[in-house]
Kinemage of the C-alpha trace (Angstrom):
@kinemage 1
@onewidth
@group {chain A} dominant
@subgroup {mainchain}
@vectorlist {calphas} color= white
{ca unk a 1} P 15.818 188.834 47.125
{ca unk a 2} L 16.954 185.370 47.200
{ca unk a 3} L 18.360 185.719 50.855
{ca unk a 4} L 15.197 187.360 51.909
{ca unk a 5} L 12.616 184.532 50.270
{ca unk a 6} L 15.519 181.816 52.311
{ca unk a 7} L 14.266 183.591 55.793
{ca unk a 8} L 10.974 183.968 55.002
{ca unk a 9} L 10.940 180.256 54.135
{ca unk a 10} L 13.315 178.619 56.782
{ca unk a 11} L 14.027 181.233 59.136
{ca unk a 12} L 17.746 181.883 59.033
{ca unk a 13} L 17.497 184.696 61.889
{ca unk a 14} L 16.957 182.022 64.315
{ca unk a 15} L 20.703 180.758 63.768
{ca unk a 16} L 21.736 184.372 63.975
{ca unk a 17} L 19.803 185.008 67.383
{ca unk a 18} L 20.505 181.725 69.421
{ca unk a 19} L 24.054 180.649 70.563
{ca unk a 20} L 22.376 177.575 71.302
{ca unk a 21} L 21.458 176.529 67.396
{ca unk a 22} L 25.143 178.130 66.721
{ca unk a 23} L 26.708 175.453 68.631
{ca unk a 24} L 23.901 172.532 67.420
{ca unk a 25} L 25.430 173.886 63.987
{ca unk a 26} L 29.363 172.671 65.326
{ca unk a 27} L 27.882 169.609 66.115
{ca unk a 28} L 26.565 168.642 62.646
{ca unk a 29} L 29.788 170.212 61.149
{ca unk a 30} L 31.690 167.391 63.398
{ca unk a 31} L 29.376 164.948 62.451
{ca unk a 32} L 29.512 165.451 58.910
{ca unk a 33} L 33.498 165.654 59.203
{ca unk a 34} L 33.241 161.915 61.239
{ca unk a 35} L 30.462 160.636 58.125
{ca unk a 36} L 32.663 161.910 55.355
{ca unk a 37} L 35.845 160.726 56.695
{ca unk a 38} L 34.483 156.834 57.026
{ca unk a 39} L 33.157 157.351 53.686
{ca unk a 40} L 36.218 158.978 51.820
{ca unk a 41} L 38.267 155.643 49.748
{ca unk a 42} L 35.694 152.999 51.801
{ca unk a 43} L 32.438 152.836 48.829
{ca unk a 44} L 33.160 150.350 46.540
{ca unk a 45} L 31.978 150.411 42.918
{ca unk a 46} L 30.094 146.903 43.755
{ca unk a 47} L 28.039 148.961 46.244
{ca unk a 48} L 23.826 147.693 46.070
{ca unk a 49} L 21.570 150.150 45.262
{ca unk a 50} L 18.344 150.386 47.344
{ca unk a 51} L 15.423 148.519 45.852
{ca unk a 52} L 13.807 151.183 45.228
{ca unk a 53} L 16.228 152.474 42.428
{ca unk a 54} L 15.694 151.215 39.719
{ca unk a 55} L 18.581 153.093 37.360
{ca unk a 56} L 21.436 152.233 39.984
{ca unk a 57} L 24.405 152.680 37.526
{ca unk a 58} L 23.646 155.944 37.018
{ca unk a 59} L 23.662 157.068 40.586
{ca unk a 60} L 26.778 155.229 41.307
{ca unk a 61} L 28.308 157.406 37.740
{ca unk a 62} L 27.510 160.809 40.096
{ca unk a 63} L 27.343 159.609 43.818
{ca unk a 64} L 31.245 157.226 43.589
{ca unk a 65} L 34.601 157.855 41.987
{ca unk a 66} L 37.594 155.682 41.411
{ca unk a 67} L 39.606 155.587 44.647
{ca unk a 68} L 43.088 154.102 45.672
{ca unk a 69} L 44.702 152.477 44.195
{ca unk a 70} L 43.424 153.074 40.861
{ca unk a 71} L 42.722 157.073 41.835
{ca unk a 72} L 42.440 159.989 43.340
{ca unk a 73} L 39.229 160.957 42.436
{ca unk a 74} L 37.338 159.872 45.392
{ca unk a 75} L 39.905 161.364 47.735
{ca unk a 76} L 39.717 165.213 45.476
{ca unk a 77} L 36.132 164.816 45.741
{ca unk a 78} L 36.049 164.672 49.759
{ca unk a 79} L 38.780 167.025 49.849
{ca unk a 80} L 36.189 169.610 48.296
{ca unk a 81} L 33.563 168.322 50.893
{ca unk a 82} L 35.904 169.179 53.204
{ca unk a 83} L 36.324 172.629 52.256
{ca unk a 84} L 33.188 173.221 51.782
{ca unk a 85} L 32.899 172.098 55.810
{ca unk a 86} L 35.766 175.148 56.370
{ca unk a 87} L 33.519 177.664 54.513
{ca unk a 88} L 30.802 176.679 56.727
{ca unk a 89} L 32.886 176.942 60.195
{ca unk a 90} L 34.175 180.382 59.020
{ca unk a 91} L 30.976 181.692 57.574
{ca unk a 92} L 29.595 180.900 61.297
{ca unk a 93} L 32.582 182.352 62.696
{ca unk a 94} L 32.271 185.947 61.362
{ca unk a 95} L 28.049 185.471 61.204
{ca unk a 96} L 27.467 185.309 57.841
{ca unk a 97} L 24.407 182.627 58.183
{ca unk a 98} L 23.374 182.778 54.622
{ca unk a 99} L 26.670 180.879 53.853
{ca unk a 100} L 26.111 178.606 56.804
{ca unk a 101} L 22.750 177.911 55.477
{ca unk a 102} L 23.439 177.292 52.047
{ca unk a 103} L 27.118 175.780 52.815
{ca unk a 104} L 24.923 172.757 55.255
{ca unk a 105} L 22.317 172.941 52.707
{ca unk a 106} L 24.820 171.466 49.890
{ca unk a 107} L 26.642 168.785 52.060
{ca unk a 108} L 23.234 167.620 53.064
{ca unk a 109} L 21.838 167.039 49.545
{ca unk a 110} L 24.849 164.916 48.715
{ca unk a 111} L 24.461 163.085 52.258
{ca unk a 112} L 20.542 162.555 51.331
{ca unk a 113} L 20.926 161.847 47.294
{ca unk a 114} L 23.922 158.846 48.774
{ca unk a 115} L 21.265 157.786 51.739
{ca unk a 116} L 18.410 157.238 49.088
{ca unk a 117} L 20.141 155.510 46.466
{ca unk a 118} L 22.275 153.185 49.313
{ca unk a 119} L 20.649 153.374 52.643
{ca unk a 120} L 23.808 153.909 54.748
{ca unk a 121} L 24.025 153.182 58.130
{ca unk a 122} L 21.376 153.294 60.586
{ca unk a 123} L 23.689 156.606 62.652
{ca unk a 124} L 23.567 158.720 59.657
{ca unk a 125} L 19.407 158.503 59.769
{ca unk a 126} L 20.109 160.429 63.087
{ca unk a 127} L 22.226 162.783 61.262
{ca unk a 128} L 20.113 163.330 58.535
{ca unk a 129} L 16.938 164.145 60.750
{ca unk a 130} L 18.060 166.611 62.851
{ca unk a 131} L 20.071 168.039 60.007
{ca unk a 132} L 16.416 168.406 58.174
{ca unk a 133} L 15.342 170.510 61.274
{ca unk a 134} L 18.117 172.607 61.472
{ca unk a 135} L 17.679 173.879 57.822
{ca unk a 136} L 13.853 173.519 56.988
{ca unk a 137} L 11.872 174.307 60.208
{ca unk a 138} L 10.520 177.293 62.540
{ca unk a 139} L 11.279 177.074 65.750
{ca unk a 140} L 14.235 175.415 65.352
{ca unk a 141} L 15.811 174.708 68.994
{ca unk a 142} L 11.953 173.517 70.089
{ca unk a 143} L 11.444 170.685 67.265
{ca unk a 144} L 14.791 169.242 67.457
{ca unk a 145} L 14.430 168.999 70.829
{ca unk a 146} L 10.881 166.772 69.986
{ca unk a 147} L 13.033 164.896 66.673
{ca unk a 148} L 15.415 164.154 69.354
{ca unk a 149} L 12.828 162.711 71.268
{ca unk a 150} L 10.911 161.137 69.167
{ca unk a 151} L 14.184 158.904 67.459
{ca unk a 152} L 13.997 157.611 71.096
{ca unk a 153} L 10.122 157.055 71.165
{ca unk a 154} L 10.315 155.276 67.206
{ca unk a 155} L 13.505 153.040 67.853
{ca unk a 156} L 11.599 151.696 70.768
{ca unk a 157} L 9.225 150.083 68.119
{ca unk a 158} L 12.483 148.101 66.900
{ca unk a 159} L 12.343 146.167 70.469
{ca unk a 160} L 8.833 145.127 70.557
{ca unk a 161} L 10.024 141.218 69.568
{ca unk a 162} L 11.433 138.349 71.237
{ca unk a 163} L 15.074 139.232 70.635
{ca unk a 164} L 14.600 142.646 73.192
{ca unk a 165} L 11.971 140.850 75.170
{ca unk a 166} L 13.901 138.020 75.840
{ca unk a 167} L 16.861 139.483 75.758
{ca unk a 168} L 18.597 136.418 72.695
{ca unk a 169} L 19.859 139.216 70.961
{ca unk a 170} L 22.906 139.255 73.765
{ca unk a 171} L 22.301 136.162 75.360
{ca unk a 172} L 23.412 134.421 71.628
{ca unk a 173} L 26.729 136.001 72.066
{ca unk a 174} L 29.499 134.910 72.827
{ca unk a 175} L 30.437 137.543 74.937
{ca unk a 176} L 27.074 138.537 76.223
{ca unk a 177} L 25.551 141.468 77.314
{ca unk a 178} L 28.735 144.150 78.048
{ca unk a 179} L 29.210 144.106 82.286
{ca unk a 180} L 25.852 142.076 83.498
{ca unk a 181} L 25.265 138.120 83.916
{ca unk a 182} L 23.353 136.621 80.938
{ca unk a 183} L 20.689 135.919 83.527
{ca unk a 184} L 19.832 139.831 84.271
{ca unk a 185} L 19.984 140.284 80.386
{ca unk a 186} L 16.307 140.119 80.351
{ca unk a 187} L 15.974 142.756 82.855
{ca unk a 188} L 18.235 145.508 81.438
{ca unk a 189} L 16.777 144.630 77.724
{ca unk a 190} L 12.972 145.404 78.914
{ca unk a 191} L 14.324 148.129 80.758
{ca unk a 192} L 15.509 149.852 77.739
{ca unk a 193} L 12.256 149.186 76.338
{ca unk a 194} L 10.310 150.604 78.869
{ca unk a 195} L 12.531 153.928 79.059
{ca unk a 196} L 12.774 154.263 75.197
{ca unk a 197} L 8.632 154.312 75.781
{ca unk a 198} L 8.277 156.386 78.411
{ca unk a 199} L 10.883 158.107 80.475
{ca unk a 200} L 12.601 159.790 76.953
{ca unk a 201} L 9.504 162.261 77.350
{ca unk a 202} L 11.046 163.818 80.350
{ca unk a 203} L 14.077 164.911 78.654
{ca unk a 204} L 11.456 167.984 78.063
{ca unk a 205} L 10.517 168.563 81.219
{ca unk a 206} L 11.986 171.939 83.230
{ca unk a 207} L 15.381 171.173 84.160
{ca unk a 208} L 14.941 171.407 87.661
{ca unk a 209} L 12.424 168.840 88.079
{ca unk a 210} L 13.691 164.918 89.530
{ca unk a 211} L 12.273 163.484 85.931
{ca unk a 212} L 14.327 165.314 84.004
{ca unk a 213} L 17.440 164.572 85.928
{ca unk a 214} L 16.122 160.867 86.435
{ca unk a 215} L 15.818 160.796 81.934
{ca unk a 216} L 19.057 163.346 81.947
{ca unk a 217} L 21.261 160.519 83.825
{ca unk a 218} L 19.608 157.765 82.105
{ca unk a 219} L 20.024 158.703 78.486
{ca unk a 220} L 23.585 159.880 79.516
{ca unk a 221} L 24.434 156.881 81.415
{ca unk a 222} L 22.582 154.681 78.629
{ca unk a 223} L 24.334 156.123 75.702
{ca unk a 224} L 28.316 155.707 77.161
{ca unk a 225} L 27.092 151.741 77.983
{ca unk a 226} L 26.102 151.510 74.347
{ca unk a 227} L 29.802 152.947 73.397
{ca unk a 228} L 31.247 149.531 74.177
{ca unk a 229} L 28.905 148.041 71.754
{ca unk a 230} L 28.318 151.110 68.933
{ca unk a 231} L 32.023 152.623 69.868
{ca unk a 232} L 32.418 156.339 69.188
{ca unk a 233} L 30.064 156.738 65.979
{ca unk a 234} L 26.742 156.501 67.034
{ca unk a 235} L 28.352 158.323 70.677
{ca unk a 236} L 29.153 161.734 68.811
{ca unk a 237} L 25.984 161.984 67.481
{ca unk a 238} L 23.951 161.540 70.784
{ca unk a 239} L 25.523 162.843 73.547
{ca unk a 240} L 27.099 166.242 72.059
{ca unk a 241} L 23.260 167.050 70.825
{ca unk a 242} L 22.270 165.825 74.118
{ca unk a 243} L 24.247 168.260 76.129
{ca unk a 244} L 23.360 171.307 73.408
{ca unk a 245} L 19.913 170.524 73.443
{ca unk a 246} L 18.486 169.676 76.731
{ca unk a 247} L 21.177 171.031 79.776
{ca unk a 248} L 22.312 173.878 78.188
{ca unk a 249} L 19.075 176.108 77.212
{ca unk a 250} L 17.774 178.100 79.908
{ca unk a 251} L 14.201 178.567 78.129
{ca unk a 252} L 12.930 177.244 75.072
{ca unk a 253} L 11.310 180.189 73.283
{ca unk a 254} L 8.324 179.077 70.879
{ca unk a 255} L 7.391 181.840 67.893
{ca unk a 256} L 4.000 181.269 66.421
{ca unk a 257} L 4.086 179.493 62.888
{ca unk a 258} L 2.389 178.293 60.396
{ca unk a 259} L 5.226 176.865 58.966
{ca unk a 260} L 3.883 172.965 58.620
{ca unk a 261} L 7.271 171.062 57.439
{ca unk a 262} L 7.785 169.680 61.032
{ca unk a 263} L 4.492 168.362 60.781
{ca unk a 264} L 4.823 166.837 57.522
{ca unk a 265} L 8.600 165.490 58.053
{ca unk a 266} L 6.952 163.739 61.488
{ca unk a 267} L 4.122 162.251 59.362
{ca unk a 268} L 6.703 160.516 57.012
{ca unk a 269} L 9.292 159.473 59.774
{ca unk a 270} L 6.169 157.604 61.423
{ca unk a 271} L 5.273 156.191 57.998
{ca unk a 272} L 9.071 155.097 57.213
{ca unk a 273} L 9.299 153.322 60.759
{ca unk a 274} L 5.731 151.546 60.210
{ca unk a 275} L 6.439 150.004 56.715
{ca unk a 276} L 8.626 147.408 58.308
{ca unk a 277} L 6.199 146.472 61.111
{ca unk a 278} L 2.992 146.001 57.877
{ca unk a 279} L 4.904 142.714 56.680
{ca unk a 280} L 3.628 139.625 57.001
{ca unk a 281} L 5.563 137.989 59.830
{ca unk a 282} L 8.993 137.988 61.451
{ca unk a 283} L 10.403 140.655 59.522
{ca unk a 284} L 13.328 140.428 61.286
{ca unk a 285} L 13.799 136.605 59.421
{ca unk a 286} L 13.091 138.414 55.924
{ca unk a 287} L 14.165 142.039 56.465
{ca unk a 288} L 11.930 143.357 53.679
{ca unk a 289} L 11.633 147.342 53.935
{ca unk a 290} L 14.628 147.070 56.640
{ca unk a 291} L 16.543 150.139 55.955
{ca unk a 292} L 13.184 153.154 55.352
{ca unk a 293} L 13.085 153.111 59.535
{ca unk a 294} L 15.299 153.104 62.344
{ca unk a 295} L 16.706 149.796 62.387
{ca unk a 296} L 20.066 149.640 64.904
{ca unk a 297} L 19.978 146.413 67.387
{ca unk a 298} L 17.016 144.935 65.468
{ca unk a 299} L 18.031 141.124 65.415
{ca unk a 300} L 21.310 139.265 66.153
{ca unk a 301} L 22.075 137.660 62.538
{ca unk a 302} L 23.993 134.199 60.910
{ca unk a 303} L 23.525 133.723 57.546
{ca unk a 304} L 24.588 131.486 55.022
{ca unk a 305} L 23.734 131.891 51.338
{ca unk a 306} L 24.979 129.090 48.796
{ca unk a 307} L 24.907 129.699 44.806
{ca unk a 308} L 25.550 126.964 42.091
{ca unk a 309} L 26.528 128.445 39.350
{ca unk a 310} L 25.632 126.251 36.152
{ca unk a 311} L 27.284 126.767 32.723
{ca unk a 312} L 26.612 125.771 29.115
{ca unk a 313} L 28.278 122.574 29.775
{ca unk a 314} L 25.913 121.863 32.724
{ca unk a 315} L 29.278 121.754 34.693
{ca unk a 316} L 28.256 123.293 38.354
{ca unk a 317} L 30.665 125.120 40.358
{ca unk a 318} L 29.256 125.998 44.286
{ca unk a 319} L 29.979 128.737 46.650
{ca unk a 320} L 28.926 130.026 49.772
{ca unk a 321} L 29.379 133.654 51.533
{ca unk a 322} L 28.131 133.256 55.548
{ca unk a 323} L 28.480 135.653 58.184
{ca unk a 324} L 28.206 135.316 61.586
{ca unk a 325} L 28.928 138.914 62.936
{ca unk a 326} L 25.151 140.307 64.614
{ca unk a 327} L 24.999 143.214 63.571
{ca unk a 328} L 26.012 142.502 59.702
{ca unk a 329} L 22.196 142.085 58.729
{ca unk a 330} L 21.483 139.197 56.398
{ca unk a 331} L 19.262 140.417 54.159
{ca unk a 332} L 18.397 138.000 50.836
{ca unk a 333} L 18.079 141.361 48.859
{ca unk a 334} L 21.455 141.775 48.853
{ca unk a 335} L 22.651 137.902 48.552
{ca unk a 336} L 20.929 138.015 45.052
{ca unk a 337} L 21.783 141.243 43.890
{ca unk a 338} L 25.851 140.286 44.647
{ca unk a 339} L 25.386 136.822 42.229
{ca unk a 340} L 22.949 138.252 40.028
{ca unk a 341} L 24.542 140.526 37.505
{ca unk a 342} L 26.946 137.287 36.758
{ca unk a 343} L 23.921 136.077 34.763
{ca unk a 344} L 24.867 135.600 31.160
{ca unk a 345} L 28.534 136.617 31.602
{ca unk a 346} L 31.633 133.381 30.618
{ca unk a 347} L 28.550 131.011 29.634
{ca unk a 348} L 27.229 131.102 32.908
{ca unk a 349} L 23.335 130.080 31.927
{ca unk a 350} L 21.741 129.917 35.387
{ca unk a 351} L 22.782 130.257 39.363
{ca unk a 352} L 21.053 128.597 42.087
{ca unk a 353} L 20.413 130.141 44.980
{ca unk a 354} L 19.426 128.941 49.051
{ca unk a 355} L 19.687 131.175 52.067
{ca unk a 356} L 19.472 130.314 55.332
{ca unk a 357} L 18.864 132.728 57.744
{ca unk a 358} L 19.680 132.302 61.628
{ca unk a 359} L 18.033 135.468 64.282
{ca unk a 360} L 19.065 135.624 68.194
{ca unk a 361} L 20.089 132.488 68.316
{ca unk a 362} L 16.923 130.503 67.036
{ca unk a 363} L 17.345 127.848 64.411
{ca unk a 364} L 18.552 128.258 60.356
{ca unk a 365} L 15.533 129.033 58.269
{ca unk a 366} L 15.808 128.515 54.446
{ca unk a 367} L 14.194 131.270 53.488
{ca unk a 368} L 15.219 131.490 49.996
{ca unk a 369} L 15.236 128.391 47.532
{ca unk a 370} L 15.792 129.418 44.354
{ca unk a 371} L 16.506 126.652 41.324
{ca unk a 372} L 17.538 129.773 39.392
{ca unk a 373} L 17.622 133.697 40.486
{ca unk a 374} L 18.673 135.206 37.296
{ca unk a 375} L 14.852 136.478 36.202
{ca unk a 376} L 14.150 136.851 39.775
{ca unk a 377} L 12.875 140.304 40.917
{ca unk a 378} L 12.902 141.743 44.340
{ca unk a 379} L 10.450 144.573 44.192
{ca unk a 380} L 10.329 147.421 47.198
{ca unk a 381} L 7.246 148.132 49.196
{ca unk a 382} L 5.531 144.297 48.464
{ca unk a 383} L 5.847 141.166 50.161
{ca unk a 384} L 8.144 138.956 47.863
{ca unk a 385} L 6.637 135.520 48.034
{ca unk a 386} L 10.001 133.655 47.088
{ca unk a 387} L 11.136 135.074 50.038
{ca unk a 388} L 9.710 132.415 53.406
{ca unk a 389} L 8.356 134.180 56.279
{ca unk a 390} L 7.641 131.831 59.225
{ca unk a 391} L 4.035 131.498 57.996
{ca unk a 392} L 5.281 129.692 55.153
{ca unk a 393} L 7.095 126.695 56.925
{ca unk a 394} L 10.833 127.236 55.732
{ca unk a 395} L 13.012 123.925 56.399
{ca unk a 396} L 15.039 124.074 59.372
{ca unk a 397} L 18.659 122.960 58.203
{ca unk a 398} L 19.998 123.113 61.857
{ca unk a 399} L 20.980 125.241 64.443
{ca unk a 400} L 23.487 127.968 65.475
{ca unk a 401} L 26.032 128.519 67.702
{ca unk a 402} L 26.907 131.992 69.878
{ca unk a 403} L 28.437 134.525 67.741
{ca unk a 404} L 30.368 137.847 67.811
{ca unk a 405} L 28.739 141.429 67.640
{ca unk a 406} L 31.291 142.553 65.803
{ca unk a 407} L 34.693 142.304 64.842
{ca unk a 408} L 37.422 142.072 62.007
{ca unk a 409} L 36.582 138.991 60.843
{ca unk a 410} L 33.665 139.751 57.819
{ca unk a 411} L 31.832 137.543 55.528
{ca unk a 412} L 33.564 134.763 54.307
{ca unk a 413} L 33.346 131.927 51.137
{ca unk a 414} L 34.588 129.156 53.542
{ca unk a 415} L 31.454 126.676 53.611
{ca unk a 416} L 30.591 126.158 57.611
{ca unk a 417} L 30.951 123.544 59.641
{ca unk a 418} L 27.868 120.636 60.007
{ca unk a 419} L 28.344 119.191 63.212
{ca unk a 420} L 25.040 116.759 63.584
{ca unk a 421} L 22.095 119.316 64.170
{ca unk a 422} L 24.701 122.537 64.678
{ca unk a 423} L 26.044 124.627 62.183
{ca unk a 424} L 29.018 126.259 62.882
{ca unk a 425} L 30.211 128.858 60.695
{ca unk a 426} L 33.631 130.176 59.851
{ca unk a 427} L 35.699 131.564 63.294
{ca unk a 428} L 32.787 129.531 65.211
{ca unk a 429} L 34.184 126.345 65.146
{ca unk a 430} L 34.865 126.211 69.375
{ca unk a 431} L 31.514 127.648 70.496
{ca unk a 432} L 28.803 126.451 72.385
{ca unk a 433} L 25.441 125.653 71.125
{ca unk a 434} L 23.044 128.945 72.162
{ca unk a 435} L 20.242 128.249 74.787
{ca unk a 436} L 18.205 130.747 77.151
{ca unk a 437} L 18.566 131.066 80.640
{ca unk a 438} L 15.942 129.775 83.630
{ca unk a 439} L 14.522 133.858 83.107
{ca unk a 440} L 14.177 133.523 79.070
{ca unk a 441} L 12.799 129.863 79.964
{ca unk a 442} L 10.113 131.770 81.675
{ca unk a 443} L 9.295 135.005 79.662
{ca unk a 444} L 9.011 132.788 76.754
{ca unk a 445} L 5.544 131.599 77.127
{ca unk a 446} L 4.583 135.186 77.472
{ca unk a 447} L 6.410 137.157 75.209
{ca unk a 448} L 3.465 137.574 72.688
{ca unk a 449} L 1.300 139.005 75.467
{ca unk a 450} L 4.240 141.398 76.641
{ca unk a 451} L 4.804 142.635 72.915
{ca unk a 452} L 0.940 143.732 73.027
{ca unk a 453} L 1.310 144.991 76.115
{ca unk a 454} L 4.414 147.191 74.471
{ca unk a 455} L 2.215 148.206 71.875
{ca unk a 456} L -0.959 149.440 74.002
{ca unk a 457} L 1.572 151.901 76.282
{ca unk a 458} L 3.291 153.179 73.169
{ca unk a 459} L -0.088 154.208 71.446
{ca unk a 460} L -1.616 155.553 74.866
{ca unk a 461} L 1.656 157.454 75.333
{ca unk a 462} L 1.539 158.932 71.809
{ca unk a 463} L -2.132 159.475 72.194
{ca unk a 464} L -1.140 161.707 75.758
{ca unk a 465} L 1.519 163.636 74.058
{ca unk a 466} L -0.211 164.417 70.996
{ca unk a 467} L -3.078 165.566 73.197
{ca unk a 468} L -0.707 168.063 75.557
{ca unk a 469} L 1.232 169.186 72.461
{ca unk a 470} L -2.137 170.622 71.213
{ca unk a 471} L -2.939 172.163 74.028
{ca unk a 472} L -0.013 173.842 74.309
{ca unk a 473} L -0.068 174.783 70.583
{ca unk a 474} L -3.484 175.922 70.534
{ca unk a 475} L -3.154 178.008 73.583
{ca unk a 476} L -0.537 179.889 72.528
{ca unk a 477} L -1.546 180.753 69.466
{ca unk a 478} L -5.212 181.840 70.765
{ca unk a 479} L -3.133 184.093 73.660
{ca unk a 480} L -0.626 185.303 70.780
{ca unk a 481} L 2.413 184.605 73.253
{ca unk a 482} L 5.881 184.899 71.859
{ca unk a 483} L 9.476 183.840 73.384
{ca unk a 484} L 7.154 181.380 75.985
{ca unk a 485} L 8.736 178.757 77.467
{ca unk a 486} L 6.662 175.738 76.285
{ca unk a 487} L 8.339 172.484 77.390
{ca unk a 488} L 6.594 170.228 76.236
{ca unk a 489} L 4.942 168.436 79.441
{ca unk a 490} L 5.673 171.151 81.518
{ca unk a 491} L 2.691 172.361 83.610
């Protein structure tokens, strides 16, 4: 009964039928192996909730366990994830899909419950999507080709700002964009743009056509580039699905449907990506509702954030945590919720709080300038007005020097380095001040007209797709054709 309601519901035959979704199903069981070994005796009990949970101590009771070297809990628990990643492999082996259904079904809702109540990283939102397909929709093999897609056409969105269209993001490194001059970094950075836009549509063309091959060599070429950035991570998650999905199917066969979750989960995805973009100003500077979109490569960050703590005896002791790594996003949310539960503990009776926030290279912001944060309240989904946008004139304290992308130096309590109008932070002391190249120099004056101009071709090219999907949709479902190759801009 139950097994019969599950295919009615999510159609488990198709897994059965296609060697193609049988080999997408590997995939997510390496994936899952690569997520769940990075997160096995690496979450730390001080882990920040989400804002948008507001009973964090009880997720952390279910979703972490002691660890080494207190433990072994958190290592029997993902020993038992594990397994249940063997049952999987061998229900697939000898075809018994139920199992692999229910099996993926179980790893995901502890993936999910541990993305909602901490956000994770920006590669296990890929994960989780086309995870969502596998298990919930019709037609399978045709919508994650589309959610494949459309991650493309959505993290595109992330680009339409000065740091992409300027290219700062790289050009404030120290080591620059991987391979290319810092002068051609504007080039290559719009490029990506352009292709994330447009050209990612092709990937569902006919495989013999010169598109195809043009977005086939692209993506490819595109995605082992990123590798020296991203490393392998972000790599096994794109190019294996790649392959699966778009060179090896010989026909794409479309079953009519009502089934509406694909719908639904595409409605949502666009709302999650669009939250960001409804602040009020650079949300890049105040990365409210950072983490409920795609959000990889947004900004190049420095931060400093510097807490006096005040006791009952007025006696004021001041520290600082900076960090000066890009990709380690600055966000105030979390520089107050790491000082904050101190409130009230050892006669502590209020902590002082400034952050000052640095973004490809432009100058230190104080964005937050707090005389005491311990009644403070960060609230989800609202602008928080004691966090400074660029609309409401936050001091400039100075400005930065180039930084790393990444590295095994992290956040640090050393206070930086004033040196007249530059702050240098920690491991920065010996670099240069940051400054754009005779190309930046001239894009700058335009860069608000070129974001529009982003904007306008990814509507029209939504409006286009959305307009041949239909078609397609409607026609086959007035002609009642089954197992109908129906790339998507084919014809």
């Amino acid at each position: 009964m139950l097994s019969n309601l599950l295919e009615k519901l999510f159609r488990i035959s198709e897994i059965r039928d296609s060697k193609i979704l049988q080999i997408v199903a590997l995939c997510i069981f390496f994936i899952f192996i690569i997520s769940f070994n990075l997160w096995m005796n690496s979450i730390p009990w001080d882990m920040i909730c989400s804002p948008h949970i507001t009973h964090c101590d009880f997720y952390k009771s279910i979703l972490i366990f002691d660890g080494f070297p207190d433990s072994y809990d958190q290592s029997i628990f993902y020993i038992i994830l594990l397994w249940v990643i063997f049952l999987w492999l061998y229900s697939l082996y000898i075809w018994e899909y139920g199992i692999v259904w229910w099996s993926l079904f179980l790893l995901s809702l502890y993936k999910w419950l541990y993305i909602y109540v901490f956000s994770a990283g920006n590669y296990d939102y890929y994960d989780i999507v086309l995870v969502l397909i596998f298990l919930f929709a019709h037609n399978k093999l045709y919508w994650l080709r589309i959610w494949y897609v459309l991650l493309y056409f959505l993290a595109a969105t992330i680009k339409f700002h000065p740091g992409w269209i300027l290219g700062t993001y790289f050009s404030a490194l120290q080591t620059g964009l991987p391979l290319f001059p810092d002068i051609s970094i504007p080039l290559w950075s719009n490029i990506a743009i352009i292709t994330q836009i447009i050209l990612c549509w092709m990937l569902l063309l006919r495989k013999n056509t010169t598109f195809f091959l043009l977005a086939e060599i692209y993506f490819m070429s595109f995605h082992f580039y990123s590798g020296i950035l991203v490393e392998y991570r972000y790599l096994l998650t794109t190019i294996p699905f790649m392959i699966v999905l778009f060179i090896l199917p010989k026909d794409i066969p479309y079953k009519r449907s009502y089934n509406i979750f694909s719908y639904i989960f595409i409605l949502l995805l666009f709302v999650g990506q669009s939250v960001a973009i409804m602040i009020p100003g650079d949300q890049k500077l105040t990365l409210e509702w950072n983490k409920y979109g795609l959000y990889m490569f947004e900004a190049n960050h420095q931060c400093i954030a510097t807490y006096s703590i005040i006791d009952a005896t007025w006696a004021v002791t001041t520290t600082s945590r900076t960090s000066k790594l890009a990709r380690d996003r600055c966000d105030p949310y979390d520089a107050l919720k790491r000082y904050q539960p101190l409130c009230g503990k050892d006669g502590i009776e209020r902590i002082a709080m400034t952050f000052d926030h640095s973004i490809n290279g432009e100058p230190f912001y104080r964005i937050v300038d707090q005389r005491d944060i311990c009644n403070l309240r960060y609230t989800a989904f609202v602008r928080n007005s004691w966090i400074k946008s660029e609309y409401d004139s936050p001091a400039l304290i100075g400005y930065p020097v180039r930084n790393f992308y990444d590295g095994r130096i992290k956040t640090e309590t050393n206070m930086p380095i004033v040196d007249g109008s530059l702050i240098r932070l920690p491991w920065l002391e010996h670099t240069d001040r940051v400054s754009m190249s005779i190309v930046q120099k001239i894009l700058f004056p335009f860069v608000g007209n070129i974001t529009i101009l982003y904007w306008t071709i990814w509507i029209i090219t939504l409006i286009i797709v959305l307009a041949l999907h239909i078609k397609r949709i409607v026609y086959l479902n007035k002609t009642h054709i089954k197992n109908k190759d129906i790339d998507l801009l084919s014809q």
